[in-house]
N, C-alpha and C positions, 0 to 999 in steps of 0.2 A: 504493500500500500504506500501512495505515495505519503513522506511527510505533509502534516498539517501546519498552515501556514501562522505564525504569532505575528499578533495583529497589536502593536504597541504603540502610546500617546505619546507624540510631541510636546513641546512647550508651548506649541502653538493651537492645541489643541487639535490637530491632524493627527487620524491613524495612519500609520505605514507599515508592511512588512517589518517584522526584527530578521536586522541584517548583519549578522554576525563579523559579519569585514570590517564594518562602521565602526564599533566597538574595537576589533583589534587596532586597525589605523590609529585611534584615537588612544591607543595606550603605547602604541609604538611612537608617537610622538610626545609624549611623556618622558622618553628615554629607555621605557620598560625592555628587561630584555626577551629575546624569543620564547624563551622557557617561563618566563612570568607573564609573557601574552599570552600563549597559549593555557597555565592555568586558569590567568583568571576568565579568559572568552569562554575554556570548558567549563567553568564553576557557575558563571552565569547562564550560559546555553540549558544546563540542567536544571536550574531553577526558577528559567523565562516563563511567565503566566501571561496569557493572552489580558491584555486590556493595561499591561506592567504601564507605567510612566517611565518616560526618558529620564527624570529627575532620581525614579528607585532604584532606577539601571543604575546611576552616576552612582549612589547614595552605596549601592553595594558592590559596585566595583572599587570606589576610595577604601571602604570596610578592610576587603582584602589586600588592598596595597599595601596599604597600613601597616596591616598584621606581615604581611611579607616584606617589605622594601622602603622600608617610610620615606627615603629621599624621592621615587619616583611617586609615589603618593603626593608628596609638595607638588609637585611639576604639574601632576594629573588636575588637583584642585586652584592651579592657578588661574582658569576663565571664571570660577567660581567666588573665586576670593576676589577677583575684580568685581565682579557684579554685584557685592554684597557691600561696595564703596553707592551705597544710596541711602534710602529712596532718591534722594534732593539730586544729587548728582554734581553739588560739589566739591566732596570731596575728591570723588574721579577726575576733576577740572583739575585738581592743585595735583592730584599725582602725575596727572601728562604734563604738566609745569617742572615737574621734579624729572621729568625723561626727559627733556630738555635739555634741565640743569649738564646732564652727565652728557651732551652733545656738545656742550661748553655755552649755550648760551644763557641769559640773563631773562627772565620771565616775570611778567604781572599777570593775573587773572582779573575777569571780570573788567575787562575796561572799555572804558564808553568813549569812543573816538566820532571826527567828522568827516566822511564822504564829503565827496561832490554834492550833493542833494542832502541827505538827511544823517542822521546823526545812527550808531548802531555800537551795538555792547559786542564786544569780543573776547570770547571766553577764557582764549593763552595767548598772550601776545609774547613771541622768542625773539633776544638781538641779539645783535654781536658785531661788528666792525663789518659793513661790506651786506649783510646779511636782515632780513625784518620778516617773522614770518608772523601771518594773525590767524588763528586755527580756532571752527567752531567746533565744538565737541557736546555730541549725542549720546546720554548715556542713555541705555534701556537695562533695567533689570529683569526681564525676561528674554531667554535665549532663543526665542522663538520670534523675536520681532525682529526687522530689518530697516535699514535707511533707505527710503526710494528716489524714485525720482525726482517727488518733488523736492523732498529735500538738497539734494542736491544742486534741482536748480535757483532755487530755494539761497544760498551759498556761492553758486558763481554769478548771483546778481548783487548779491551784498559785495561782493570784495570787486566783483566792477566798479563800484560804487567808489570803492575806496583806492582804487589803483593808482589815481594820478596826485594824492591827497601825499604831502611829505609829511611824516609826524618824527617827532625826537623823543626818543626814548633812551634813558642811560646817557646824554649828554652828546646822543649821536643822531644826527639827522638823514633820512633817509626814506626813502619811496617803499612799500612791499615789496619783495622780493618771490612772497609763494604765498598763496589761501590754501589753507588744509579744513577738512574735512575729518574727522576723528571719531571713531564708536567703536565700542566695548563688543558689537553684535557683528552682523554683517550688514549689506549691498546688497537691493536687488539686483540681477543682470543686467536692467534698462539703467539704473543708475552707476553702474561701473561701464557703461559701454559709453553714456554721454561724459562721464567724467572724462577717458581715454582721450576722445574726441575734441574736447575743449581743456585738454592739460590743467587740469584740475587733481590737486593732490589728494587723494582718499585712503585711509588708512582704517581697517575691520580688523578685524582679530585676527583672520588668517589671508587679509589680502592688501596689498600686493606678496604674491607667494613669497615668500622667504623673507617678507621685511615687514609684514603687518605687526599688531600691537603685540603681540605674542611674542616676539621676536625683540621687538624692539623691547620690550622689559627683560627679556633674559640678557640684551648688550648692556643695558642700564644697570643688573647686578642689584637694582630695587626689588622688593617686597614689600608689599602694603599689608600693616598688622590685620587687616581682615585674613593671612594668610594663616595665619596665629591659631591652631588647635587648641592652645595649654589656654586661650582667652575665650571667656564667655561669650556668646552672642553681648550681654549688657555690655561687661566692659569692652568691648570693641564701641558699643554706639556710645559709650562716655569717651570714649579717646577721641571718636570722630568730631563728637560733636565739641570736642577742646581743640581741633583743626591736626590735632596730630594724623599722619595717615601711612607714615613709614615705619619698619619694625627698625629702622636705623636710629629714628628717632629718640626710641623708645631705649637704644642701647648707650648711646651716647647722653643722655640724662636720665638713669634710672629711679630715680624720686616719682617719674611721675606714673610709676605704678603704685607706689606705697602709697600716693596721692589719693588713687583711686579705691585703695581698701584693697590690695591684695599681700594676701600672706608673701610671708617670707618665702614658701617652700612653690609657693604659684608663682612668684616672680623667678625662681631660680629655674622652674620647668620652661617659662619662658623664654629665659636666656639662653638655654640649653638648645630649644627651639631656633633662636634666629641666627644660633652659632652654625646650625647644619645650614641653612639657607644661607649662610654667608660662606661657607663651603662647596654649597654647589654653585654659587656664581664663581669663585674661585677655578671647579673646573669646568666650567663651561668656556671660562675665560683660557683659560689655557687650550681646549678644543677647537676654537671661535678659527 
């Protein structure tokens, strides 16, 4: 008899096929090796129930990582731990500020500049001698939504707007140099194809292949404490909402755990935590 087909829910609330590939791909880009892909696809394939959610599949695929590999577990939950920099979505603004930083330039958030015509908020603006970039950035915390097209056209009408406008920033005067485009999700098709078309910069999670946000956090060698196991859901949304949003932060001033009410023995699992993750940017950076 042939196999019966598993019928599992998106984030988007679409059913699909469970597609066993899907799941290995996505833990082979984790870093996982052969033999721990292959457990965990077979531990999951055994225990797929028809109507499963994508998010239980996630939920018990981290479970096993965990338990077997914790540093590919980090890696696994890092689209996760970005999405969880909400609701508001600015705290995500000031982390793609902070990936900047480590490209060498100088960044504000949130700033209300003037076009040709009318006046418009721009969510990172990056300098540096020679160089002005102003990048709108779309957070969604659900992994099932996409930027489309309006959006985007949305975006290269704003920064037309502001093209011919010089502004000074950091004591340097200077025209744009690039409008980006930034989100935590993906691109529809119709809006990566007019993007291409009108050289407009867009950056998703896994697009442009090899250099989307995924990518770009792993050259940056950042972690945003939402990546933080040994931290509650609470104390993550007290640190947010104190504007902190890096486990860097958090190592370089360690008071402002004890700040927040955490024991002795919860801040030391912490540190112990962002010691491994500043280990694996270590060899990624030597892999790079």
């Amino acid at each position: 008899m042939p196999q019966q087909t598993i019928m599992i829910k998106k984030a988007s609330g679409e059913l699909e096929a469970f597609d066993i590939a899907k799941l290995e791909h996505s833990l082979r880009r984790s870093n996982a090796s052969p033999s721990l892909v292959q457990k965990v696809a077979a531990n999951i394939a055994q225990d797929i129930e028809d109507g499963m959610s994508t998010h239980e599949i996630y939920q018990r695929s981290f479970s096993l990582l965990h338990r077997l590999e914790r540093p590919t577990a980090v890696q696994y939950s890092l689209r996760r731990a970005v999405m969880s920099l909400g609701p508001s979505g600015f705290p995500f603004e000031r982390f793609v500020a902070e990936i900047f930083k480590t490209m060498g330039y100088e960044t504000l958030t949130d700033q209300n500049v003037l076009g040709k015509c009318v006046e418009h908020e721009v969510d990172v603006v990056a300098w540096k001698r020679g160089k002005l970039i102003m990048s709108e950035v779309k957070f969604h915390n659900e992994l099932g939504l996409k930027s489309d097209l309006k959006v985007v056209l949305y975006v290269k009408a704003r920064f037309e707007d502001l093209a011919e406008t010089v502004f000074e920033f950091g004591g340097i005067r200077q025209k744009i140099s690039e409008g980006w485009l930034i989100t935590n999700t993906k691109f529809s098709l119709s809006a990566i194809k007019y993007a291409e078309c009108n050289n407009l910069k867009i950056v998703g999670w896994n697009y442009p292949p090899d250099n989307g946000l995924k990518d770009m956090i792993a050259k940056s060698g950042l972690h945003p404490l939402t990546s933080l196991m040994s931290l509650s859901d609470h104390d993550k949304k007290q640190l947010l909402e104190k504007n902190i949003i890096l486990c860097s932060t958090l190592k370089e001033d360690p008071g402002i755990l004890q700040a927040i009410g955490l024991s002795e023995a919860n801040r030391d699992a912490v540190f112990e935590e962002i010691e491994l993750f500043d280990r694996l940017a270590e060899t990624a950076a030597k892999n790079a």
